[in-house]
C-alpha atoms as one frame of an Amber mdcrd trajectory, in Angstrom:
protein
 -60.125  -7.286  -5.859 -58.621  -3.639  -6.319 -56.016  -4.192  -3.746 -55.249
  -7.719  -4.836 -54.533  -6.102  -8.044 -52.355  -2.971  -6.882 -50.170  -5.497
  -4.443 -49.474  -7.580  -7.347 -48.719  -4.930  -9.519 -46.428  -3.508  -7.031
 -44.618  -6.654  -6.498 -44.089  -6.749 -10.310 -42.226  -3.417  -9.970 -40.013
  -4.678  -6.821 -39.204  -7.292  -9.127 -38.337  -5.331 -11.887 -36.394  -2.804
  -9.951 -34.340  -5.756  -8.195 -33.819  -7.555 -11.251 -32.432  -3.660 -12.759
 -30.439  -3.267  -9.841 -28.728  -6.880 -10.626 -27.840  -5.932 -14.410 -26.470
  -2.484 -13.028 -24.451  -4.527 -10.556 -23.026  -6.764 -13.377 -22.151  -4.568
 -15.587 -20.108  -2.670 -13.070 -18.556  -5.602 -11.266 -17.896  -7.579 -14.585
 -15.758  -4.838 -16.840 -15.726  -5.945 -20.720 -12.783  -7.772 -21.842 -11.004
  -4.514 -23.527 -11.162  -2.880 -19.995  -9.784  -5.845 -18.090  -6.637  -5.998
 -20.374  -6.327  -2.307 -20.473  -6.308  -2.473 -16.468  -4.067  -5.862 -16.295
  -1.201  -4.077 -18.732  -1.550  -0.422 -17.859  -1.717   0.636 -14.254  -1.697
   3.989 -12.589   1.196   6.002 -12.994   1.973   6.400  -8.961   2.474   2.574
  -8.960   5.215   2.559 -11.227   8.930   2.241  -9.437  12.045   1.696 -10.237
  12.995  -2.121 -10.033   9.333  -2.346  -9.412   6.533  -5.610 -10.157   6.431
  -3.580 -13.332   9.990  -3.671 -14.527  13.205  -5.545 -15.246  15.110  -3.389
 -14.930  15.819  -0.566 -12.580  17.139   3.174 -12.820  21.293   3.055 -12.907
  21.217   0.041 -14.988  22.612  -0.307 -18.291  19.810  -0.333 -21.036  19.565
  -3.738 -22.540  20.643  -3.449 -26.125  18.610  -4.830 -29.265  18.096  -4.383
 -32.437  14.380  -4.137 -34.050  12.490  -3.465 -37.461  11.185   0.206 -37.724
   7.785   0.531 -39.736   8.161   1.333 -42.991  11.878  -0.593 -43.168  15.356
  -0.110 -42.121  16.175  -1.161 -38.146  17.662   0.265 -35.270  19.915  -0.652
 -32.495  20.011   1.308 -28.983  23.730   0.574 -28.945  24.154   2.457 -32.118
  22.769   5.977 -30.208  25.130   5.684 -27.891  26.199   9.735 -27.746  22.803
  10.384 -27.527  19.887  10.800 -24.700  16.849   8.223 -26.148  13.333   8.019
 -24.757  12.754   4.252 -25.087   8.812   4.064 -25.374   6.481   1.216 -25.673
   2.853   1.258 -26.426   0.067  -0.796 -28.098  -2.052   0.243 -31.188  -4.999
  -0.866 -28.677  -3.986   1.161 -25.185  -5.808   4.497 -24.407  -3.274   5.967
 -22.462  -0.862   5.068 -24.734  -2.606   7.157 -27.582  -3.216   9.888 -25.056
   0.686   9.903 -24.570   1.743   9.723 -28.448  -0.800  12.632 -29.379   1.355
  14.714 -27.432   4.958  13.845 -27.838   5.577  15.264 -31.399   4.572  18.871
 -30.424   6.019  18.474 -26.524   9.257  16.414 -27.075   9.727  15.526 -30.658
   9.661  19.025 -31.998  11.292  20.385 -28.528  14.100  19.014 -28.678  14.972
  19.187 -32.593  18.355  19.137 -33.590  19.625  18.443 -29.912  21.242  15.235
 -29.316  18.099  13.422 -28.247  16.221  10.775 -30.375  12.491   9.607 -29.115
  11.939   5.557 -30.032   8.702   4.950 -29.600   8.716   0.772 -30.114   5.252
  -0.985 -30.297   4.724  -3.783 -28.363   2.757  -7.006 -30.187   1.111  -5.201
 -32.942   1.263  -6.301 -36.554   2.315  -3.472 -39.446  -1.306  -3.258 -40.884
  -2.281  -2.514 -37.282   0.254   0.163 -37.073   0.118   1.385 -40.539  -4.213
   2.065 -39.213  -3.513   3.580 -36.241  -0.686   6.341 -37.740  -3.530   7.332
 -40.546  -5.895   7.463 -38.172  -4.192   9.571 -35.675  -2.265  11.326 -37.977
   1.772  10.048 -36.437   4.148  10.392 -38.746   7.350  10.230 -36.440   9.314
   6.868 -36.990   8.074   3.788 -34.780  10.345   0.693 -34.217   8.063  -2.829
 -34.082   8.387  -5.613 -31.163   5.981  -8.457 -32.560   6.909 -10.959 -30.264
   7.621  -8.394 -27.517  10.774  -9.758 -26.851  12.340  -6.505 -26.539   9.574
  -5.350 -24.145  10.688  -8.329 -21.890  14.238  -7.686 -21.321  13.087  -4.292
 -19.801   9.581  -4.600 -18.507   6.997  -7.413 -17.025   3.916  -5.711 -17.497
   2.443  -2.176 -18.409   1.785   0.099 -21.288   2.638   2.888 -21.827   5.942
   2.327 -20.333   9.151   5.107 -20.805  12.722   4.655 -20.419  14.835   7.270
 -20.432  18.446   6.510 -21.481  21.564   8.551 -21.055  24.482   9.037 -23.456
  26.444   6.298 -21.889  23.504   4.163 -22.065  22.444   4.353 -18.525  18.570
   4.372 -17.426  17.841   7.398 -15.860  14.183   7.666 -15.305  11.660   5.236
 -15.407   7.633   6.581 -16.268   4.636   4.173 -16.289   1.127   4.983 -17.246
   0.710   8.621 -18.808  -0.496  11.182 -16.947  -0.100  15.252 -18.287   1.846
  16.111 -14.912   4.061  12.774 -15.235   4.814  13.653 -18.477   5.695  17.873
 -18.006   8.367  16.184 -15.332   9.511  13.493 -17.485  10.247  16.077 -19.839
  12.171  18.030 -17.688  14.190  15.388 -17.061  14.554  15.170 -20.649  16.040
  18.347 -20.920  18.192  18.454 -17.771  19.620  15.125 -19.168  20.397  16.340
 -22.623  22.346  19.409 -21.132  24.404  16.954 -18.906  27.528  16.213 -20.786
């Protein structure tokens, strides 16, 4: 009767501990929807190429000119910085990498390069102005931001992934292309920056 009772009890447990094992499984296998659109638009920075799956375009090509709403009013058009080196940047109000990237650009690149001929555009891709307007109070940006609702802009230059730079020349050239955001991506990309700015 004793051992009846302990084989049954430990074939309860087997159970249980399969049946844990399963959920484990599941919830590893089957990532939440957030993290399956955060892996579908953003992938790792070493996949990013020029002329890549990722991109429309490709470095050497002229930078498709447009014209967008910036938050807060006004617009801007890349053909009207022509003179000037411009860090084309799109992100989402929703991408992690994205917020990593924008925590760090005022101190590394905006405030770096002050008063040089250099202007960061930092466009966001799909989000509405009250979603914008919440993110900059809640991170604390206060640099201007351009809008692409419809993401048409996004599409003339890229097919998928966020954050996604474009660094454009003074004769409107793209000179470096930077996917994903990564701290050692970014130290080069801002070297770039700089060597591009002193190239006249």
């Amino acid at each position: 009767m004793f051992e009846r009772k302990v084989k049954r009890n430990n074939r309860t447990l087997w159970i249980l501990i399969l049946l844990l094992a399963a959920v484990v499984a599941l919830m590893i296998l089957l990532p939440d929807e957030t993290t399956a659109r955060e892996r579908e638009t953003t992938p790792h920075p070493a996949a990013a190429e020029a002329g890549s799956e990722y991109d429309h375009v490709a470095v050497g090509d002229m930078a498709p000119d447009f014209t967008l709403p910036m938050y807060g009013g006004g617009e801007v058009t890349l053909s009207k910085l022509r003179g000037k080196v411009v860090l084309l940047n799109f992100w989402a109000t929703w991408c992690p990498p994205c917020m990593q990237e924008l925590s760090v650009v005022q101190k590394q690149i905006i405030d770096r390069f002050a008063g040089q001929e250099f202007v960061f555009l930092p466009v966001s891709r799909g989000d509405t102005e009250r979603e914008i307007e919440a993110t900059r109070k809640r991170r604390g940006f206060e640099f201007p931001m351009a809008m692409d609702r419809d993401q048409r802009v996004f599409g003339l230059y890229a097919k998928k992934g966020i954050p996604h730079n474009y660094l454009i020349d003074r004769e409107g050239r793209i000179v470096k292309i930077e996917l994903g955001y990564d701290p050692e991506g970014f130290a080069e990309l801002v070297k770039i920056i700089e060597k591009t700015i002193q190239t006249k």
